[in-house]
C-alpha positions in Angstrom: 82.4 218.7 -100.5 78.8 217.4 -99.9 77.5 219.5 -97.4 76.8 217.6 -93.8 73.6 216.4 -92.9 71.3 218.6 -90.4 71.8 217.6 -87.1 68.5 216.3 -85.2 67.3 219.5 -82.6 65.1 217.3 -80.6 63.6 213.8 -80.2 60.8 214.7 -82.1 62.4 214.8 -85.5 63.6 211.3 -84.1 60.1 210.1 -83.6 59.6 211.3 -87.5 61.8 208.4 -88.5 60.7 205.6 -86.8 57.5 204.0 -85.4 59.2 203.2 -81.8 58.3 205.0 -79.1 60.7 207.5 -78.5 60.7 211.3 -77.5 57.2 210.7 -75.7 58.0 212.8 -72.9 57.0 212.7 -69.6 54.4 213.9 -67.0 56.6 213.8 -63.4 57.4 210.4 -63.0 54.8 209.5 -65.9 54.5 209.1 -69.6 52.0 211.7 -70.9 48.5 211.1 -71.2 48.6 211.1 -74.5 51.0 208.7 -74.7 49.6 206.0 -72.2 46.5 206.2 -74.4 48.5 205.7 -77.8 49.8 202.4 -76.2 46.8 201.2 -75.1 45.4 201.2 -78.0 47.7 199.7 -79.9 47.9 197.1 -77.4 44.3 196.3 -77.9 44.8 196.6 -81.6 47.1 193.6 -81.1 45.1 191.5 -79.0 42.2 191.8 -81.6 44.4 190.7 -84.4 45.6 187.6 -82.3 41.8 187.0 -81.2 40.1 188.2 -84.5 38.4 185.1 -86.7 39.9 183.4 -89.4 37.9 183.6 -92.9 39.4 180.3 -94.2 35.8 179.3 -95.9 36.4 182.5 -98.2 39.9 182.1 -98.6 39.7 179.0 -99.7 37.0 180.2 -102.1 39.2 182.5 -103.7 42.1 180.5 -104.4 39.9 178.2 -105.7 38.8 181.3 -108.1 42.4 181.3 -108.7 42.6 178.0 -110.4 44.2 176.2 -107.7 43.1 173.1 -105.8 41.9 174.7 -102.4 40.8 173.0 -99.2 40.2 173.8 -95.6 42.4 172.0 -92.9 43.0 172.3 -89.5 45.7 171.3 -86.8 45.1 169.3 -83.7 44.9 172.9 -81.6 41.1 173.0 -80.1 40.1 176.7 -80.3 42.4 179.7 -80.0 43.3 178.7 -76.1 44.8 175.7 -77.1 46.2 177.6 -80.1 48.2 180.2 -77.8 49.0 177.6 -75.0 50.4 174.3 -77.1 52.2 175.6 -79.7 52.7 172.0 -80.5 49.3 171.4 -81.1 49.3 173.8 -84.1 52.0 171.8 -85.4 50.4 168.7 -86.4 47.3 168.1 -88.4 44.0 166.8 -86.8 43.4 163.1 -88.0 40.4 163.9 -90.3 42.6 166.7 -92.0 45.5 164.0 -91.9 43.4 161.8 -93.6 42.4 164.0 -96.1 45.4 165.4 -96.9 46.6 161.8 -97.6 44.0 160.6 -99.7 45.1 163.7 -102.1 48.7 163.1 -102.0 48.2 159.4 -103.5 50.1 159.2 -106.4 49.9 162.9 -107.6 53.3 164.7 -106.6 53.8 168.2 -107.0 56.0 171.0 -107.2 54.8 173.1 -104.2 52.6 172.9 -101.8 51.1 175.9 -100.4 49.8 176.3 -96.8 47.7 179.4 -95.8 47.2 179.8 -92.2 45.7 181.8 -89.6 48.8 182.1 -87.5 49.1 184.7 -84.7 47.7 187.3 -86.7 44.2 186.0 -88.9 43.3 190.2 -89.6 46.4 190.1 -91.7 46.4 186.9 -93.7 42.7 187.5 -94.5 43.6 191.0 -96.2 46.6 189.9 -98.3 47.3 186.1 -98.4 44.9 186.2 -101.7 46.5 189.0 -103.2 50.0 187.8 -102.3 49.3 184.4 -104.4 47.4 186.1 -107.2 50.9 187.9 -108.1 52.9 184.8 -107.5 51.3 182.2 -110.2 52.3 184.3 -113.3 56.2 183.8 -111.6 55.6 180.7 -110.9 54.3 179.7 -114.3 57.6 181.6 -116.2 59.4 179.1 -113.8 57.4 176.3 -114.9 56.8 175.3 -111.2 52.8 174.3 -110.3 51.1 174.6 -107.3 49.6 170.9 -106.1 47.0 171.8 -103.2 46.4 175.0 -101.6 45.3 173.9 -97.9 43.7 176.7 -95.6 45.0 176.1 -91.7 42.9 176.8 -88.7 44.9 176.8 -85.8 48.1 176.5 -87.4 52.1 177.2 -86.8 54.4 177.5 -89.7 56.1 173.6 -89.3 52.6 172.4 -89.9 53.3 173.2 -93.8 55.8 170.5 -92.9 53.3 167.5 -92.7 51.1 169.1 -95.3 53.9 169.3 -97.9 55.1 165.4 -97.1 51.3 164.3 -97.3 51.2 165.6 -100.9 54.0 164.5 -102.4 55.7 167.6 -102.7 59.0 169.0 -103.4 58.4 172.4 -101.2 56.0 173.7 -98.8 55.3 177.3 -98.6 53.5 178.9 -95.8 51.5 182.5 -95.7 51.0 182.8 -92.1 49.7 185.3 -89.7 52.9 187.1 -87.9 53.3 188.0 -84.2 51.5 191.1 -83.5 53.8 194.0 -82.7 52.3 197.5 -81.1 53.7 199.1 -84.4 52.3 196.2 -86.7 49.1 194.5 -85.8 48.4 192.8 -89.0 51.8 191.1 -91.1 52.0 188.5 -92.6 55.1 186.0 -93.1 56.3 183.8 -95.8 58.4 180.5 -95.1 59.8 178.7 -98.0 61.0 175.2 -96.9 63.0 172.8 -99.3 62.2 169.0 -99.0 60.2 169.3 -95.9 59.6 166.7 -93.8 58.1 166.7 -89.5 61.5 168.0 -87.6 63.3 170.3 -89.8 64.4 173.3 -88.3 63.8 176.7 -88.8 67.7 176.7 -90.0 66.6 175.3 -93.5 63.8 177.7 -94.2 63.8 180.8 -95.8 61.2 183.8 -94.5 59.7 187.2 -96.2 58.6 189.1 -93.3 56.6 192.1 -92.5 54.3 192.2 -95.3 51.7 194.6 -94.5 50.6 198.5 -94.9 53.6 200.0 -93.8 56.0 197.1 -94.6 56.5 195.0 -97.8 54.2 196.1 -100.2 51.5 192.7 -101.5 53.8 193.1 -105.3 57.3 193.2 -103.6 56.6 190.2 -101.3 55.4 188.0 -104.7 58.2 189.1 -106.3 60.3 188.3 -103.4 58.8 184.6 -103.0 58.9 184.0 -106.3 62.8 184.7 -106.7 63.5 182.4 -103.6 61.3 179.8 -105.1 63.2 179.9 -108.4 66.7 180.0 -107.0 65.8 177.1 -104.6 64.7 174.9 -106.8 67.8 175.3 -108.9 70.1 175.1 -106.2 67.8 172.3 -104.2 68.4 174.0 -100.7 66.4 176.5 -98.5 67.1 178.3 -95.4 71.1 179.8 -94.5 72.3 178.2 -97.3 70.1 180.4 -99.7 70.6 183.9 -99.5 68.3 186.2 -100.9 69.7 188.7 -103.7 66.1 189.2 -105.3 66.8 193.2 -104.6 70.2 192.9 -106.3 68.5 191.0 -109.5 65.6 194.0 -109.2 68.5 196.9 -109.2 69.9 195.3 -112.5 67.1 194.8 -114.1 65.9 198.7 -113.5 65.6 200.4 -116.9 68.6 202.7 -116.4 68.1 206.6 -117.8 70.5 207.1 -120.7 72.3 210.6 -120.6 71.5 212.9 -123.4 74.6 214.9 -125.2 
């Protein structure tokens, strides 16, 4: 019989296992010092991501150095108050973007569209949007699927990718966005995969890789996420409940296995 697991002594071997804030004690009817100042500062930690600027003039530089199409866009939200207070407003594209967009879209469809945006957390899209994409074209181009126009989003919500991906033509939209901070997780970033978009869908038909930061989803394990549901959806022609995602299953069989010696 396998021997039964040590029990936890205390909530510190809890707190071992898990960011939350568990175990912190108490001071009378307070938390600790210590522990008031650990969460303020990781509540100003997430504040500064929400607040911190947006590098979209580089970013777009880089996926231009990528090979791909690159241009800088922005949604009808004026500055981040707008941004934070009409989350419609970062759902639609300013007219000169709109425009833009349009002219680009004239007679050239494409496979995907790709949208990187600031989102609720710029810090984290400006670390690993680039790096994310520079994994995912060598999937892409074993699934023979091509990247149209890579637009950079100021102020921008994940159903903007919506309009962007109907302006040009294309077949899917997907979206690198800034996540909502957490006190845990300042800086993730999302992925939303969206099948046939169009202005209205819901977030029912769109597929998400979340938490893609230090302690999260690695940079490699979120392209080779994205690139499985990319494959499989346009082979099945759906995104979102309909699509599950057995990319880990696919990785376990496709583990060199360790051959017994006898």
């Amino acid at each position: 019989m396998n021997p039964r697991p040590p029990l936890l002594q205390s909530p510190r071997d809890l707190r071992r296992l898990t960011p939350a804030r568990v175990g912190l004690g108490r001071t009378g009817a307070s938390l600790p010092t210590q522990a008031l100042l650990d969460f303020t500062l990781d509540h100003a930690r997430a504040r500064d991501a929400v607040h911190s600027t947006f590098d979209s003039a580089r970013l777009a530089a880089e996926l231009a150095a990528l090979g791909l199409a690159s241009c800088e866009v922005s949604s009808r939200a004026r500055g981040r108050r707008d941004y934070l207070v009409r989350p419609d407003l970062g759902r639609q594209l300013d007219p000169a973007s709109h425009d833009a967009l349009a002219r680009r879209g004239v007679g050239a469809p494409c496979d995907l569209a790709l949208m990187v945006g600031d989102g609720l957390s710029p810090t984290a899209v400006n670390a690993r949007a680039v790096d994310v994409v520079r994994g995912l074209l060598p999937r892409l181009a074993a699934a023979d699927l091509t990247i149209g126009v890579a637009a950079v989003a100021t102020g921008a919500r994940v159903a903007l990718g919506d309009e962007i991906g109907v302006l040009l033509g294309a077949r899917m939209v997907l979206v690198l966005i800034g996540e909502r901070p957490g006190l845990s997780a300042p800086a993730s970033m999302g992925a939303y995969l969206t099948f046939a978009p169009r202005p209205g869908i819901t977030d029912a038909e769109r597929n998400c890789v979340s938490n893609i930061h230090a302690a999260g989803i690695s940079n490699d394990e979120a392209a080779y996420k994205i690139g499985w549901l990319l494959r499989e959806s346009f082979a099945r022609q759906i995104s979102g409940v309909a699509l599950k995602d057995d990319s880990a299953l696919q990785a376990r069989d496709l583990a060199p296995r360790r051959v017994e010696q006898t």
